[in-house]
C-alpha positions as CSV (number, residue, x, y, z in Angstrom):
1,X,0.0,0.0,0.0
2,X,1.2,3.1,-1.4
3,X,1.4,5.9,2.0
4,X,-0.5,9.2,1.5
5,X,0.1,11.8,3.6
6,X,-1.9,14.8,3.4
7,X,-2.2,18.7,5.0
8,X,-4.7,16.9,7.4
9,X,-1.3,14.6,8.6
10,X,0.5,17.3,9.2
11,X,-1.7,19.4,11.1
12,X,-2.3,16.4,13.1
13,X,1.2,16.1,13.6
14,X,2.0,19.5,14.6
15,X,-0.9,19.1,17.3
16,X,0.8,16.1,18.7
17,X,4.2,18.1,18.8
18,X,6.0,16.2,16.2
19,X,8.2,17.6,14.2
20,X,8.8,15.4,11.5
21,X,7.0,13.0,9.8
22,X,8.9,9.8,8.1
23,X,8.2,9.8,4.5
24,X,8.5,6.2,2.5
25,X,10.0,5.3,-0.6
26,X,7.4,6.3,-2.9
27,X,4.8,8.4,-1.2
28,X,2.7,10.9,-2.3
29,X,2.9,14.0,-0.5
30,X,0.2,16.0,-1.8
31,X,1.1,20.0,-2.5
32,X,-1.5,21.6,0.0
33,X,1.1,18.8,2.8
34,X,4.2,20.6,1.6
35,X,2.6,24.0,2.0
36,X,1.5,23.2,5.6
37,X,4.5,21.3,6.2
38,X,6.7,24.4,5.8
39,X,4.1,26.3,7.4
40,X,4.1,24.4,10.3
41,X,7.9,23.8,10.6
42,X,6.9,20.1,10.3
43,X,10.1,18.3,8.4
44,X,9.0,15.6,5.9
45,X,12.0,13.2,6.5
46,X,12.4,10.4,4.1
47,X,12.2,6.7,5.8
48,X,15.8,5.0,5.9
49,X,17.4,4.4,2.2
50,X,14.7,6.4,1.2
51,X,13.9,10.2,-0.3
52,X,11.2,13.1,-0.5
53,X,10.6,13.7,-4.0
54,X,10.5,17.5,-4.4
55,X,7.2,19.1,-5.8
56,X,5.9,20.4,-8.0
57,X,3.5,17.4,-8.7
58,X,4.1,16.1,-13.0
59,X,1.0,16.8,-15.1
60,X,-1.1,14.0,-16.7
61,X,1.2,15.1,-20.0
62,X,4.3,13.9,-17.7
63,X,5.5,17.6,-17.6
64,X,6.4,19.0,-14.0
65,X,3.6,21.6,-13.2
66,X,5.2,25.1,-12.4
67,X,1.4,25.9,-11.0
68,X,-0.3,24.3,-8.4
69,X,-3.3,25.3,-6.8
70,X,-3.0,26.1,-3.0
71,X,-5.6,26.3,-0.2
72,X,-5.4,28.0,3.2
73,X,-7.4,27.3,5.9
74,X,-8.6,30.6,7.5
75,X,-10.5,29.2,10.1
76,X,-8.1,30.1,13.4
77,X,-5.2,31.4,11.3
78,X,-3.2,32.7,13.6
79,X,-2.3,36.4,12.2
80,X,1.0,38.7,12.6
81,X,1.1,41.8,14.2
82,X,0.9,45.0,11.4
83,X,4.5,45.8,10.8
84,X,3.7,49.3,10.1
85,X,3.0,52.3,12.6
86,X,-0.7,52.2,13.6
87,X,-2.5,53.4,17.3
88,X,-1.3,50.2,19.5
89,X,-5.2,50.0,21.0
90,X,-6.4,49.1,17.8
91,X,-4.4,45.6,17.8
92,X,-4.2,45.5,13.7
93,X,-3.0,42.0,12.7
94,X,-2.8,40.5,9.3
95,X,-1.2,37.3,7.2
96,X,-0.4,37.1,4.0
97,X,-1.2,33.9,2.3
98,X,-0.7,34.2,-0.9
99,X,2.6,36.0,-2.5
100,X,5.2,36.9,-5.0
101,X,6.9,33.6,-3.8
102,X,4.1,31.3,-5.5
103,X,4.9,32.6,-8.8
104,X,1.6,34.4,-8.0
105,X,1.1,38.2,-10.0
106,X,-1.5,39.1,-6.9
107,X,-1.2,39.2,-3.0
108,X,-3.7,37.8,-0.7
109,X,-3.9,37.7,2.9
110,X,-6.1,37.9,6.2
111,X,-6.8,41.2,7.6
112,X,-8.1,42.3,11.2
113,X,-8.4,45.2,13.8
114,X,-10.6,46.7,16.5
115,X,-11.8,50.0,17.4
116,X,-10.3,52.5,15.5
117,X,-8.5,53.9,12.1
118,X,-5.3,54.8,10.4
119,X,-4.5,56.4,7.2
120,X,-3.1,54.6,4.5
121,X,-2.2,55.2,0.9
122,X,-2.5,52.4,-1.8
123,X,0.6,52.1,-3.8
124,X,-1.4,49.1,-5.5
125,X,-4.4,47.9,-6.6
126,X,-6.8,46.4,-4.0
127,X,-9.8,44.5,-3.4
128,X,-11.7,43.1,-0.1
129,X,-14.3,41.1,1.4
130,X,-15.7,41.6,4.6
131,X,-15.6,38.8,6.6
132,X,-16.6,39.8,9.7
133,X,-17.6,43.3,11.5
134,X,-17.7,46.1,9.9
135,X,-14.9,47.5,7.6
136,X,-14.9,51.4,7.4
137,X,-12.8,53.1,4.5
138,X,-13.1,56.6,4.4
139,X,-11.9,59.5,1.8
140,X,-12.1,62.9,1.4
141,X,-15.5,62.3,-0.8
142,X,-17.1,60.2,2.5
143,X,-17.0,56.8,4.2
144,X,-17.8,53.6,2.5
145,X,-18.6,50.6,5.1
146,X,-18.6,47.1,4.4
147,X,-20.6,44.4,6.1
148,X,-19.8,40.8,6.0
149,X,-20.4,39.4,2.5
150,X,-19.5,42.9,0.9
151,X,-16.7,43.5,-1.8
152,X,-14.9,46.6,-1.6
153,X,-12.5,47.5,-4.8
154,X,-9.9,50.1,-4.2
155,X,-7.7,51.8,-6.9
156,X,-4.0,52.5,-6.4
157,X,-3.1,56.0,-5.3
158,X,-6.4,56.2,-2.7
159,X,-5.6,58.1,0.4
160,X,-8.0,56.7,3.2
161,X,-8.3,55.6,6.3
162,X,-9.3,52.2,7.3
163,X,-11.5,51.7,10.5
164,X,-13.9,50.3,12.4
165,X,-16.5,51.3,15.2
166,X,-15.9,48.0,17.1
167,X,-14.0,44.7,15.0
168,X,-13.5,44.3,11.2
169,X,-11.6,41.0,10.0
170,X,-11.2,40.9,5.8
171,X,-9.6,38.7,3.0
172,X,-7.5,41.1,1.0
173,X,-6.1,40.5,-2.5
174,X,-3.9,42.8,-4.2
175,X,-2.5,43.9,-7.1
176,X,0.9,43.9,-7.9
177,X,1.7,41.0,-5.4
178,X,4.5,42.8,-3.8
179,X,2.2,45.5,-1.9
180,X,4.2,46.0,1.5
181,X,6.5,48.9,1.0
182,X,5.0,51.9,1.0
183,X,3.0,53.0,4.1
């Protein structure tokens, strides 16, 4: 029998403390495994005598596939504090989960913060949806607030200021990828 071992093994793993799992001759190690494995600092170590065969999986044409489709699991992602100067109170986290480094042309990440705003400027193309809370972006022309469910597009070069009266949590997805320079 031919081992699988799949995201779900490694989270599993990493719950149990491990920090390797033994990979035999000949597994498949799915793509969504290698992503959590590295996300998780989980080291897929070949069995004895044996190797990891390194990604990306080959095509039903027999080519190696530069693309892969990657999932993240949202649901209690653990998010980073903002490395960018905003009022401490407001406790403005995010993730990004999607980047430059997955050969990707767009961003995406996990966005949240209480009570509060900031000013930003967009040096990049943006778009949102609400996933919790409300998401208040304001301009000089008025506010615009978004409700779970609720797409918000925002054009490079907007000045605004992004808030809420009491928790806002948002996918984000942005374009170029490589959105995090200037504040």
């Amino acid at each position: 029998m031919v081992q699988l071992i799949t995201a779900e093994d490694v989270r599993a793993a990493a719950r149990a403390g491990a920090r390797s799992i033994t990979v035999e001759e000949g597994a498949i190690v799915t793509p969504l495994a290698r992503d959590e494995a590295q996300e998780r600092e989980v080291t897929l170590t070949p069995a004895p005598g044996g190797r990891v065969a390194p990604g990306p999986p080959v095509t039903a044409d027999g080519t190696r596939s530069t693309r892969t489709i990657k999932r993240i699991e949202t649901r209690g992602l653990e998010l980073e504090a903002f490395p960018f100067p905003v009022p401490p109170a407001m406790d403005v986290r995010l993730r990004d989960v999607v980047t430059a480094a997955d050969g990707a042309p767009v961003a995406a990440g996990v966005m949240s913060f209480r009570e509060g705003s900031f000013p930003w400027e967009l040096t990049y193309d943006e778009v949102q949806f609400v996933l919790e809370g409300e998401l208040h972006l304001g301009t000089e022309d008025g506010t615009v607030v978004g409700r779970p469910g609720d797409v918000l597009y925002v054009p490079e070069g907007t000045k605004l200021t992004f808030g809420t009266p009491s928790w806002a949590r948002f996918l984000y997805v942005t374009y170029p990828a490589e959105w995090g320079g200037d504040a």
